[in-house]
SEKOL-150003 format. One line per 8 residues: number of its first residue (from 1); their letters; for each residue x, y, z of N, C-alpha, C, CB. Coordinates in nm, 3 decimals, always signed. Glycine has a CB too. Example, Ala and Ser with C-alpha at 12.3 -4.5 7.8 and 13.67 -1.06 7.14 Angstrom:
BEGIN
1	as	+1.319/-0.569/+0.780/+1.230/-0.450/+0.780/+1.320/-0.330/+0.780/+1.131/-0.447/+0.905 ~ +1.285/-0.225/+0.708/+1.367/-0.106/+0.714/+1.290/+0.003/+0.787/+1.408/-0.060/+0.572
END
This chain:
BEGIN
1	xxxxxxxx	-2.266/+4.715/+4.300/-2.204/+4.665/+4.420/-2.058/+4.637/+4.391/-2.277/+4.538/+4.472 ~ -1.993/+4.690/+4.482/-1.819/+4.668/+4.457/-1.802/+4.510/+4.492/-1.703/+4.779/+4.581 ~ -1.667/+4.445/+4.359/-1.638/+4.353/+4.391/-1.571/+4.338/+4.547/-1.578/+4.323/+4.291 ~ -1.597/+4.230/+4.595/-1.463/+4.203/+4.745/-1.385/+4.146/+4.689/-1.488/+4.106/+4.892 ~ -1.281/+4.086/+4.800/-1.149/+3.977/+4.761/-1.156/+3.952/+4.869/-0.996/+4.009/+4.704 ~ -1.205/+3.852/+4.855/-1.210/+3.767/+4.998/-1.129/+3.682/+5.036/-1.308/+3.697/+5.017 ~ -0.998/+3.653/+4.900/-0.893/+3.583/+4.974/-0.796/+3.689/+5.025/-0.820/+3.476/+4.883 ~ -0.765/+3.842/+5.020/-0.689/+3.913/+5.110/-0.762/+3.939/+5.233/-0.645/+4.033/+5.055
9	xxxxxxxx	-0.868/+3.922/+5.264/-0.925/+3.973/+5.334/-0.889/+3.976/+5.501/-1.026/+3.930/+5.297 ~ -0.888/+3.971/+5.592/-0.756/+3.991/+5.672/-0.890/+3.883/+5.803/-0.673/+4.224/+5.714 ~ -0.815/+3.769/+5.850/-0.896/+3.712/+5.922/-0.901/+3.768/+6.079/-0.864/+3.578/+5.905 ~ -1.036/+3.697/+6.125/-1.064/+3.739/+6.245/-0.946/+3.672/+6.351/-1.216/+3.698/+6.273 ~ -0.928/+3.753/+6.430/-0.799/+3.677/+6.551/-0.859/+3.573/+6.651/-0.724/+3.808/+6.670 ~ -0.766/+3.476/+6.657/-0.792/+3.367/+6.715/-0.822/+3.439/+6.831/-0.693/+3.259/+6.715 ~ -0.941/+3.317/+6.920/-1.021/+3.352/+7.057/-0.857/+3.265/+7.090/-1.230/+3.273/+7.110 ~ -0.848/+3.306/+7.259/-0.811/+3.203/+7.363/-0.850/+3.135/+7.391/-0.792/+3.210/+7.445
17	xxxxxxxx	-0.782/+3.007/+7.416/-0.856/+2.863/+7.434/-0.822/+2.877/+7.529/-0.836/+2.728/+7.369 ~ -0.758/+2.908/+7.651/-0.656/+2.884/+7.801/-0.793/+2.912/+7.925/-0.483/+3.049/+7.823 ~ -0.952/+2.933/+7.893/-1.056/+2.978/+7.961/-1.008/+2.801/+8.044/-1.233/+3.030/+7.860 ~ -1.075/+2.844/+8.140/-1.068/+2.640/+8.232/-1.202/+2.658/+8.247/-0.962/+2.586/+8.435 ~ -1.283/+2.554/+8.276/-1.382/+2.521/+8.298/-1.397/+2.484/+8.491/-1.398/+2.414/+8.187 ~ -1.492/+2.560/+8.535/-1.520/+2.563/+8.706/-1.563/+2.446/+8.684/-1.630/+2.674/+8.795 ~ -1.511/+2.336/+8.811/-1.558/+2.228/+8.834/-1.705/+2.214/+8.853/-1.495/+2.189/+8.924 ~ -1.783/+2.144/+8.797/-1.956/+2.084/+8.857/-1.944/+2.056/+9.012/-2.016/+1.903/+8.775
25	xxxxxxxx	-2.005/+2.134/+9.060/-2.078/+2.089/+9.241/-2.118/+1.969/+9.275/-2.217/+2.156/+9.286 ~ -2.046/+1.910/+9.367/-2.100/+1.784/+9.390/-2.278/+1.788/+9.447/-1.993/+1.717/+9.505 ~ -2.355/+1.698/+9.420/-2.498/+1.687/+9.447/-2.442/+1.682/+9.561/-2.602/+1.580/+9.393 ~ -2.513/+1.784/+9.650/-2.498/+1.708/+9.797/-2.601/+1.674/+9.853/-2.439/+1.775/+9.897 ~ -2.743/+1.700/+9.786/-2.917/+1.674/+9.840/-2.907/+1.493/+9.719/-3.096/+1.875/+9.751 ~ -2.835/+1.473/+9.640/-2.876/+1.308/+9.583/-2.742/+1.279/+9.685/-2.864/+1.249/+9.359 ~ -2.645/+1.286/+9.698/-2.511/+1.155/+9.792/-2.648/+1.186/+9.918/-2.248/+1.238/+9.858 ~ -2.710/+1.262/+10.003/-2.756/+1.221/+10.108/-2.882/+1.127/+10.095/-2.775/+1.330/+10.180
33	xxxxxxxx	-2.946/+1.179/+9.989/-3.098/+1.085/+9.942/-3.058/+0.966/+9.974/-3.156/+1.078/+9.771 ~ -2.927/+0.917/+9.855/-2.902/+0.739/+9.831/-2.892/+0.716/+9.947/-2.770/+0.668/+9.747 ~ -2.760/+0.764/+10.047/-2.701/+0.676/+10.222/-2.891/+0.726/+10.280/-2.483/+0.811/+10.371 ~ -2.943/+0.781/+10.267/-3.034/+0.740/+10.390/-3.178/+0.635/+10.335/-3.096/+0.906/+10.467 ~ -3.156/+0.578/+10.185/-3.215/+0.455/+10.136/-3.117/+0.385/+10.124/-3.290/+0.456/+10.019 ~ -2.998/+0.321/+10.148/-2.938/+0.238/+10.162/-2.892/+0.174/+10.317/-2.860/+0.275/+10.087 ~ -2.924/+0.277/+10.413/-2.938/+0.259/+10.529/-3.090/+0.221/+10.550/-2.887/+0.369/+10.597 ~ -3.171/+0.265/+10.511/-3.336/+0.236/+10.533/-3.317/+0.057/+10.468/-3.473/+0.377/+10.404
41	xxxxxxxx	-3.306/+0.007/+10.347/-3.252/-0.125/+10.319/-3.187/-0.197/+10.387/-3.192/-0.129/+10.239 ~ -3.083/-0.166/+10.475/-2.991/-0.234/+10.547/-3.099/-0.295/+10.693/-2.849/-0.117/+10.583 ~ -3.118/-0.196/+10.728/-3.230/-0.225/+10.848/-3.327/-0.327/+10.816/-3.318/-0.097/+10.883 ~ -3.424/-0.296/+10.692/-3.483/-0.408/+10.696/-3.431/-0.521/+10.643/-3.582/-0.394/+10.653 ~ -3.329/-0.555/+10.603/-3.317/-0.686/+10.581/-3.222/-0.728/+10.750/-3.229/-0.714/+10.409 ~ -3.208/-0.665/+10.856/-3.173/-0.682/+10.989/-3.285/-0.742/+11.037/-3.135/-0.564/+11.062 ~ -3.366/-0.625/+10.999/-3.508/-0.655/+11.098/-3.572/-0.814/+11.010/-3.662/-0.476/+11.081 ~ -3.589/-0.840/+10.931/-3.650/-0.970/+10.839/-3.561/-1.079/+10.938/-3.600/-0.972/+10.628
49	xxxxxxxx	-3.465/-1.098/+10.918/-3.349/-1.159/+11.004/-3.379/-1.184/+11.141/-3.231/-1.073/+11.007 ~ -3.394/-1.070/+11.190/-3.401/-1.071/+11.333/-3.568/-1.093/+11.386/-3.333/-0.922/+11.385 ~ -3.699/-1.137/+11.323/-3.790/-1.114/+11.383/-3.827/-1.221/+11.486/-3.873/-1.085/+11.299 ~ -3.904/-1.229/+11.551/-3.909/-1.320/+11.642/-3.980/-1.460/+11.584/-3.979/-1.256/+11.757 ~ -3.946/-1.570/+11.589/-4.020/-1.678/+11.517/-3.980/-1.698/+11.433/-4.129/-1.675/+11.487 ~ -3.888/-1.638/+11.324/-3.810/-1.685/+11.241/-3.761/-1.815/+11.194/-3.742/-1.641/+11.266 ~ -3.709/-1.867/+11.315/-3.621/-2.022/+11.278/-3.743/-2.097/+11.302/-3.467/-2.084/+11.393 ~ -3.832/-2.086/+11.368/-3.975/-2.175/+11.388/-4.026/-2.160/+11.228/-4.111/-2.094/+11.525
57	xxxxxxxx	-4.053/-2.058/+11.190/-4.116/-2.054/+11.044/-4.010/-2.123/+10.955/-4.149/-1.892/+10.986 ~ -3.902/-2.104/+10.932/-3.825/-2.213/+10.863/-3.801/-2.337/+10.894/-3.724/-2.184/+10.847 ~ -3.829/-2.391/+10.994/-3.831/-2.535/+11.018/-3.957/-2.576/+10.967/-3.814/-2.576/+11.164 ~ -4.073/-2.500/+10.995/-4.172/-2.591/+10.930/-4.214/-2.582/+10.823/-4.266/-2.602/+10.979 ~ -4.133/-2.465/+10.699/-4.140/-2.492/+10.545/-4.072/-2.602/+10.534/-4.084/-2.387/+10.449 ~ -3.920/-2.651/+10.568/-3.854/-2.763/+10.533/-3.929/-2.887/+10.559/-3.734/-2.765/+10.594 ~ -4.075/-2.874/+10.702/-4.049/-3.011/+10.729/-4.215/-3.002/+10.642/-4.012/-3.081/+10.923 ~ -4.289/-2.929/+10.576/-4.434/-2.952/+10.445/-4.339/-2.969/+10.370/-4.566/-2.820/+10.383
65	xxxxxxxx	-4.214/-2.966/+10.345/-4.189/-3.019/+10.139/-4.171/-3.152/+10.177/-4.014/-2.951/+10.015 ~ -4.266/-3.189/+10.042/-4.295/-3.323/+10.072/-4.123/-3.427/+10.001/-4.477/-3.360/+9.976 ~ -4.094/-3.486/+10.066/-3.957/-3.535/+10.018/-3.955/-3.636/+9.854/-3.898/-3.638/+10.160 ~ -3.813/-3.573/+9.839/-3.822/-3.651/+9.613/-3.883/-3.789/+9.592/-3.622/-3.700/+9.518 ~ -3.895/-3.814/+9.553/-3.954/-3.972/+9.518/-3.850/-4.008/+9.436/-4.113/-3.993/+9.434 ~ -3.865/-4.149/+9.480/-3.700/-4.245/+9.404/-3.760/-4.212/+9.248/-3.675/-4.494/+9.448 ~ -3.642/-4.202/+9.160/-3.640/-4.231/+9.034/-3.700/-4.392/+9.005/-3.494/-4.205/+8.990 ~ -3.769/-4.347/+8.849/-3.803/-4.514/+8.843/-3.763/-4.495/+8.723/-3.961/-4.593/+8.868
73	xxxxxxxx	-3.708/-4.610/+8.691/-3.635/-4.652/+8.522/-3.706/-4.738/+8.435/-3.493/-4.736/+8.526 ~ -3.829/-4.796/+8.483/-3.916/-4.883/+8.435/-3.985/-4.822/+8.347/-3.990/-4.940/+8.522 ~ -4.032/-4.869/+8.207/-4.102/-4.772/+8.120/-4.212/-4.861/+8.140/-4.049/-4.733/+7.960 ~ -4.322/-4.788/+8.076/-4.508/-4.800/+8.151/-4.526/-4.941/+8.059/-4.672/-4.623/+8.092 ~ -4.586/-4.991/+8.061/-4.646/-5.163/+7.958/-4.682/-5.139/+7.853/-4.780/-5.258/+8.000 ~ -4.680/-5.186/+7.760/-4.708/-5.198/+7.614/-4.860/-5.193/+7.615/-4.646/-5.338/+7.542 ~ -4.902/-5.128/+7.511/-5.069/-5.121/+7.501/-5.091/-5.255/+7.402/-5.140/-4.949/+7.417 ~ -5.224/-5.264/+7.480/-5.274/-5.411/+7.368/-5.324/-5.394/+7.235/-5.400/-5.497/+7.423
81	xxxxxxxx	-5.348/-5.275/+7.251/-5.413/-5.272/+7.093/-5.335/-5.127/+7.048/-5.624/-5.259/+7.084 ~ -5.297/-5.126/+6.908/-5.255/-5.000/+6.847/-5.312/-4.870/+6.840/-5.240/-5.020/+6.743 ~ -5.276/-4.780/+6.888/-5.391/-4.651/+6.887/-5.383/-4.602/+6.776/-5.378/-4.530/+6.985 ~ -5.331/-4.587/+6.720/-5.340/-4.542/+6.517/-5.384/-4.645/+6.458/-5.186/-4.509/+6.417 ~ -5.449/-4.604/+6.397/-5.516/-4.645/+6.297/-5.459/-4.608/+6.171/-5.637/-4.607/+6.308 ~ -5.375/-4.521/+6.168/-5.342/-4.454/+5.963/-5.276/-4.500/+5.892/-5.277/-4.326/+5.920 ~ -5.208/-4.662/+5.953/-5.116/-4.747/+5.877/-5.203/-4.796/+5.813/-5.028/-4.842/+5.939 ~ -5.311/-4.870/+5.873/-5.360/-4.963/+5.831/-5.469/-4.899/+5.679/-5.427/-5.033/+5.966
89	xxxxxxxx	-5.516/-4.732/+5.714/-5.526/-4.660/+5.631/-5.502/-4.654/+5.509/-5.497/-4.604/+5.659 ~ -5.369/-4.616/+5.543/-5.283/-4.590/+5.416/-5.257/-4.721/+5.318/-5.135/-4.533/+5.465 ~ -5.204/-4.822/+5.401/-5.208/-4.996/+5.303/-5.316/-4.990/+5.220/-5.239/-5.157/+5.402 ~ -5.456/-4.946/+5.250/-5.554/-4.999/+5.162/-5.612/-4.847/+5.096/-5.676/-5.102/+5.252 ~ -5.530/-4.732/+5.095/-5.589/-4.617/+4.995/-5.572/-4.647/+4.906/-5.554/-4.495/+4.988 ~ -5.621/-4.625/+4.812/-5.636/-4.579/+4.625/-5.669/-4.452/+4.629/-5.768/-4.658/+4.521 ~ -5.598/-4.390/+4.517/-5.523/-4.265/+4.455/-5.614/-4.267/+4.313/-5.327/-4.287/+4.430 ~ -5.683/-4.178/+4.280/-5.774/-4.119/+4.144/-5.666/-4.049/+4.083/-5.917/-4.006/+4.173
97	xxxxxxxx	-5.621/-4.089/+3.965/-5.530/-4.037/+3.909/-5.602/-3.970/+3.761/-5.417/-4.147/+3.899 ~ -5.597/-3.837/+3.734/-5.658/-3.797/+3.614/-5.575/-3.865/+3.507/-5.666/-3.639/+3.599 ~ -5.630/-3.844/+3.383/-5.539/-3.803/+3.249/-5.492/-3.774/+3.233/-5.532/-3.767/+3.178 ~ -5.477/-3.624/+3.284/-5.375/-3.472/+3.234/-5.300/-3.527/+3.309/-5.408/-3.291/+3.264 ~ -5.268/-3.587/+3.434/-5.143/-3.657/+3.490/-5.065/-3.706/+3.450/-5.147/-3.726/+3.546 ~ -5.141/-3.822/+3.399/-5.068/-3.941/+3.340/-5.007/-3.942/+3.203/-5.154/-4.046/+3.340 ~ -5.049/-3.780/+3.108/-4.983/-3.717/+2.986/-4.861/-3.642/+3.001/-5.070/-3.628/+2.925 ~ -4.886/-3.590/+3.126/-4.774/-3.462/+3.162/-4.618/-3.590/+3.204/-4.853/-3.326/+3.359
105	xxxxxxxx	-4.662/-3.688/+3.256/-4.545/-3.783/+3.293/-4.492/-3.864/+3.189/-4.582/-3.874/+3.396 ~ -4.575/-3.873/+3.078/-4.527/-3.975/+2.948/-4.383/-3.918/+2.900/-4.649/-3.968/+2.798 ~ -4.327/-3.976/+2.811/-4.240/-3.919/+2.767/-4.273/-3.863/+2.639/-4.145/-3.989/+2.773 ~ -4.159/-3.729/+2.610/-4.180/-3.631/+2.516/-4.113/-3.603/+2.441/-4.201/-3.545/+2.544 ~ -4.082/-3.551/+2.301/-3.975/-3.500/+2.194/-4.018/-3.385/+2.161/-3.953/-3.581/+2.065 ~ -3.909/-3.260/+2.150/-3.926/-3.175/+2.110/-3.853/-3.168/+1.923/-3.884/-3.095/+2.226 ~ -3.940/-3.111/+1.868/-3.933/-3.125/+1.720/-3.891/-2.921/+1.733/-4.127/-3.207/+1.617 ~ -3.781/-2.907/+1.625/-3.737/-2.764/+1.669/-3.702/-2.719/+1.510/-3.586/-2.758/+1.798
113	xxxxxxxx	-3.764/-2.785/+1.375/-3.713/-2.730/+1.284/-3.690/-2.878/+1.152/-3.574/-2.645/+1.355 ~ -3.736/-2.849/+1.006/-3.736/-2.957/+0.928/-3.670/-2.850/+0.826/-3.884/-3.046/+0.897 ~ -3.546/-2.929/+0.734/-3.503/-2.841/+0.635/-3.429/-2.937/+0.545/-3.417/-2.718/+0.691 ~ -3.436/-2.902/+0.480/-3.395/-3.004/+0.306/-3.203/-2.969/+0.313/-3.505/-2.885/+0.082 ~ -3.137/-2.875/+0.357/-3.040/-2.834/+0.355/-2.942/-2.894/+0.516/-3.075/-2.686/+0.324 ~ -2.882/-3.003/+0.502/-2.826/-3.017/+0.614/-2.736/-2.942/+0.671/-2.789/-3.106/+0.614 ~ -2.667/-2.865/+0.613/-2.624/-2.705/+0.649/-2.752/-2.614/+0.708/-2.566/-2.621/+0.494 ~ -2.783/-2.590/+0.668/-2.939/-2.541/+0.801/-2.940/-2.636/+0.934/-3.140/-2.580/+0.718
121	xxxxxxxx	-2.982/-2.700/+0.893/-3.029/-2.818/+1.037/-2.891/-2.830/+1.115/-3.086/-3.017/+0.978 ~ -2.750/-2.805/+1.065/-2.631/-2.807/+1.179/-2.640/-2.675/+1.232/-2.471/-2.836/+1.122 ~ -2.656/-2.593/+1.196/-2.676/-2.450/+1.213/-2.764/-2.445/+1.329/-2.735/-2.375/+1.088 ~ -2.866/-2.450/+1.334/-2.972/-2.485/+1.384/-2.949/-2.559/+1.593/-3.023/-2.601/+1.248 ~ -2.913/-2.633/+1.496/-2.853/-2.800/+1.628/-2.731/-2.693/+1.689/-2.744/-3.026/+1.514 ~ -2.633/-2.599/+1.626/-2.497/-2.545/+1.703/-2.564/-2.436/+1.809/-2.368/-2.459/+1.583 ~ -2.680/-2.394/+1.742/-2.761/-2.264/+1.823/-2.832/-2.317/+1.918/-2.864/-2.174/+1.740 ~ -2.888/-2.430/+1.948/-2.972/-2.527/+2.047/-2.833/-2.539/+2.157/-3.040/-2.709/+1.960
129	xxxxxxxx	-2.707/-2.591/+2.084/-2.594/-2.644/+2.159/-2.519/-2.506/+2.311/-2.463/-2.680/+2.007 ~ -2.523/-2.406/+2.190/-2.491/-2.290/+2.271/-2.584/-2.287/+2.345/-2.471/-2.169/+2.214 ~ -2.772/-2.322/+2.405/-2.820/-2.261/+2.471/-2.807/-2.369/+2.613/-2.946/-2.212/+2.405 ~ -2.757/-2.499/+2.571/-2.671/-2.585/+2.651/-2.784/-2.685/+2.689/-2.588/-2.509/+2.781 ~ -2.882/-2.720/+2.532/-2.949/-2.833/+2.543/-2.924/-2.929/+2.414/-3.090/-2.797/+2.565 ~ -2.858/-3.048/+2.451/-2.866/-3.178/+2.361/-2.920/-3.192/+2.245/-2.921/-3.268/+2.413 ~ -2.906/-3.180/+2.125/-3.018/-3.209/+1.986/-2.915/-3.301/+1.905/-3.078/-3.039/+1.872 ~ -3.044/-3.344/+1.830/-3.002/-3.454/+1.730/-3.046/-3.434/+1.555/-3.078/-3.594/+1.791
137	xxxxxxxx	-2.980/-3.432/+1.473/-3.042/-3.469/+1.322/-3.079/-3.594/+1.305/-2.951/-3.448/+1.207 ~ -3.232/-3.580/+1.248/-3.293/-3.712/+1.159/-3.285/-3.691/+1.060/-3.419/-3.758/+1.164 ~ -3.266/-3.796/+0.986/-3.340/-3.786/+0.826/-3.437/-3.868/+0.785/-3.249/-3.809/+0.715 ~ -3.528/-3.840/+0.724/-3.657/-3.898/+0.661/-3.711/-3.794/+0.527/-3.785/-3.908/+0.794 ~ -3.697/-3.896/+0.463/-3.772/-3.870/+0.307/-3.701/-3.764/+0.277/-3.943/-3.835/+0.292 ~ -3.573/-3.725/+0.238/-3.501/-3.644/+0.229/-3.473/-3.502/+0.298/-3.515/-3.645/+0.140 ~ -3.550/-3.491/+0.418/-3.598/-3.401/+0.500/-3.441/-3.427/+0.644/-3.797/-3.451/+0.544 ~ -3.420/-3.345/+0.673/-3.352/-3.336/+0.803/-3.386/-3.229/+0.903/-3.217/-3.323/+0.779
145	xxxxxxxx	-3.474/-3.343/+1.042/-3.481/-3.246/+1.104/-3.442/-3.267/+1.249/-3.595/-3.200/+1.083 ~ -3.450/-3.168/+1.314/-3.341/-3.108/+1.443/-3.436/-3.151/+1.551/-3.298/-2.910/+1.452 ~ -3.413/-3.214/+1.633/-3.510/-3.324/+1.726/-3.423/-3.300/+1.861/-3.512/-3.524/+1.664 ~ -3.507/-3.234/+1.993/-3.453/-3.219/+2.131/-3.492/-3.348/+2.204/-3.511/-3.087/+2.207 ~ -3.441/-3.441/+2.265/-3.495/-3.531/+2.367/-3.454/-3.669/+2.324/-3.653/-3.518/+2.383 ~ -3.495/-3.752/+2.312/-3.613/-3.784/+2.414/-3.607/-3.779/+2.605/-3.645/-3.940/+2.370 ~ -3.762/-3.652/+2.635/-3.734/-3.650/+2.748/-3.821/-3.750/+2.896/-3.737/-3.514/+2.748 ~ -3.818/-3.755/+2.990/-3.921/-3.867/+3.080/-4.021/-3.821/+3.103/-3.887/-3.918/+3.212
153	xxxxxxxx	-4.046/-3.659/+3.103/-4.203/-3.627/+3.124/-4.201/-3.502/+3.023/-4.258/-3.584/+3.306 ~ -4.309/-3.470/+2.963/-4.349/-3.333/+2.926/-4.348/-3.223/+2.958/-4.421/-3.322/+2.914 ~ -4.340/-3.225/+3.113/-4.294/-3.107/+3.148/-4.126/-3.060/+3.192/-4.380/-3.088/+3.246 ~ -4.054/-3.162/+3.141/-3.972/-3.110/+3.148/-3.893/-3.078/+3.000/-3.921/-3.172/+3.241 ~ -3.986/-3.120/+2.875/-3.969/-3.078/+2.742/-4.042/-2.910/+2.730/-4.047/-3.202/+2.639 ~ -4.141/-2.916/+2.791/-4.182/-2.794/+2.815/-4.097/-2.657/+2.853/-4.259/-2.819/+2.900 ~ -4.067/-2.712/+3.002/-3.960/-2.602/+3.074/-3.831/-2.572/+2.937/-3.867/-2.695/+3.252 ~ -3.777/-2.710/+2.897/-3.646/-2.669/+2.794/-3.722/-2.596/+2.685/-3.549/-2.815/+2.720
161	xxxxxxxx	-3.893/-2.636/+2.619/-3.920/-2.526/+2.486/-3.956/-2.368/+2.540/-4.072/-2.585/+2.383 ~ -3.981/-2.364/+2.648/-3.987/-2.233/+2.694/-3.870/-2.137/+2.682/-4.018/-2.241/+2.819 ~ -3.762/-2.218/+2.763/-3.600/-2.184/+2.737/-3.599/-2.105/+2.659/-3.504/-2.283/+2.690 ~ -3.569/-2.173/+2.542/-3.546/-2.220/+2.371/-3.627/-2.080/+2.343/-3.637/-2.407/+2.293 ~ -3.735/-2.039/+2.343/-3.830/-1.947/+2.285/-3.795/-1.867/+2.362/-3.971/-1.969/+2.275 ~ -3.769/-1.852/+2.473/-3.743/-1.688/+2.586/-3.573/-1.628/+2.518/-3.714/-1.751/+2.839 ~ -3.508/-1.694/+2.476/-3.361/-1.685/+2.455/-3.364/-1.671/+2.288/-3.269/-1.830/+2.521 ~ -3.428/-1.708/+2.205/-3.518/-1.699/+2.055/-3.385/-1.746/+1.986/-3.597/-1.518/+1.990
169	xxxxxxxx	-3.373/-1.877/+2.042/-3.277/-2.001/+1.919/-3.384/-2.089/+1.879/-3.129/-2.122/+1.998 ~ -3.504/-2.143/+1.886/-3.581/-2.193/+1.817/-3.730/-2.153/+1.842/-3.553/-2.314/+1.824 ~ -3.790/-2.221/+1.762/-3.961/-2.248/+1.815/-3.977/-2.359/+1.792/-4.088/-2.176/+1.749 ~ -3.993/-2.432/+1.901/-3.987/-2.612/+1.881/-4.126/-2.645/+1.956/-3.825/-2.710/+1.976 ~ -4.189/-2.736/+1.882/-4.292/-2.827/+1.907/-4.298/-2.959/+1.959/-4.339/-2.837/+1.817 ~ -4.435/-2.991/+2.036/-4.435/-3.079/+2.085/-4.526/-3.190/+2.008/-4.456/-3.044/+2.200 ~ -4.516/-3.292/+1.973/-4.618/-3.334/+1.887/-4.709/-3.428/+1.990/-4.553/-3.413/+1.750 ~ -4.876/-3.415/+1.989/-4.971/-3.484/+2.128/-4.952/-3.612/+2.119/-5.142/-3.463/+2.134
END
C-alpha cells in the first residue's frame, strides 16, 4: 500500500454558511384551541357570578359561621395531686453495680520497662515523650524503671497502652 501525506493533502472547500433558515409557521389550529378555552373560562366564571340566588347563598354562609370566641388568658387550675410518679422513683432507686465496674474506674499505672542502666530508661522515657505521653523514672533496689501515670481509671491507661503498642515505643503493663 502506497504511503499518503496527509499533511499536503489539499482540503475540502469550505460549504457556504449565507443558507437562511425559512421561518417556523405560526400554529394556527393551537393560537385558536387556547382563545376558544380561555373564552369557554371567562364565561363560566360570568355565569358562577351571575347565577340567580347568589347573594342569598352568601349571606347565609356568613350568617352559620359561628362567631370567634373572646380570647381567654386564664391558665386551667393546678392539679391536686402530681401525675408523675418518676421523681419520686428515681429518689429511692438503687443501682447494682458489678466488680468489673468498679476495677475499670480505680486508678491505674502503666509499668513500660525495668533496666539497671539509667541511660536505657531515659531513652526509653524520650520515646514515650515523642509519642506525647508523660513518664517518669523510679528507682528501687538498683533497678530504674519507666512508669506512665498515675491514671483515674484503667481504661484510660489502657487506651494510652494500646497507643504505645500500635506506634511500637513500648510494651507496658498493667499490674491487677
Amino acid at each position: 500500500m502506497p504511503q499518503q501525506d496527509y499533511v499536503k493533502a489539499a482540503r475540502p472547500a469550505p460549504r457556504s454558511r449565507n443558507k437562511a433558515k425559512a421561518p417556523a409557521p405560526i400554529p394556527k389550529l393551537l393560537i385558536a384551541a387556547v382563545s376558544v378555552l380561555l373564552i369557554i373560562f371567562g364565561y363560566f366564571l360570568w355565569h358562577i357570578s351571575h347565577r340567580p340566588g347568589a347573594e342569598t347563598l352568601a349571606e347565609q354562609a356568613k350568617a352559620a359561621q359561628p362567631a370567634p370566641a373572646a380570647v381567654q388568658d386564664e391558665l386551667p387550675a393546678k392539679p391536686s395531686k402530681e401525675p408523675y410518679t418518676y421523681i419520686k422513683e428515681l429518689e429511692t432507686k438503687e443501682i447494682q453495680v458489678t466488680a468489673d465496674e468498679l476495677d475499670a474506674k480505680k486508678p491505674a499505672t502503666l509499668y513500660c520497662g525495668a533496666f539497671k542502666d539509667l541511660n536505657s530508661a531515659q531513652q526509653l522515657k524520650a520515646k514515650i515523650a515523642f509519642a506525647g505521653i508523660t513518664s517518669t523514672i523510679k528507682e528501687s533496689s538498683g533497678k530504674h524503671r519507666v512508669v506512665v501515670g498515675p491514671y483515674t481509671s484503667r481504661r484510660q491507661a489502657q487506651n494510652d497502652k494500646n497507643m504505645l503498642k500500635r506506634s511500637k515505643v513500648a510494651d507496658c503493663w498493667m499490674p491487677l
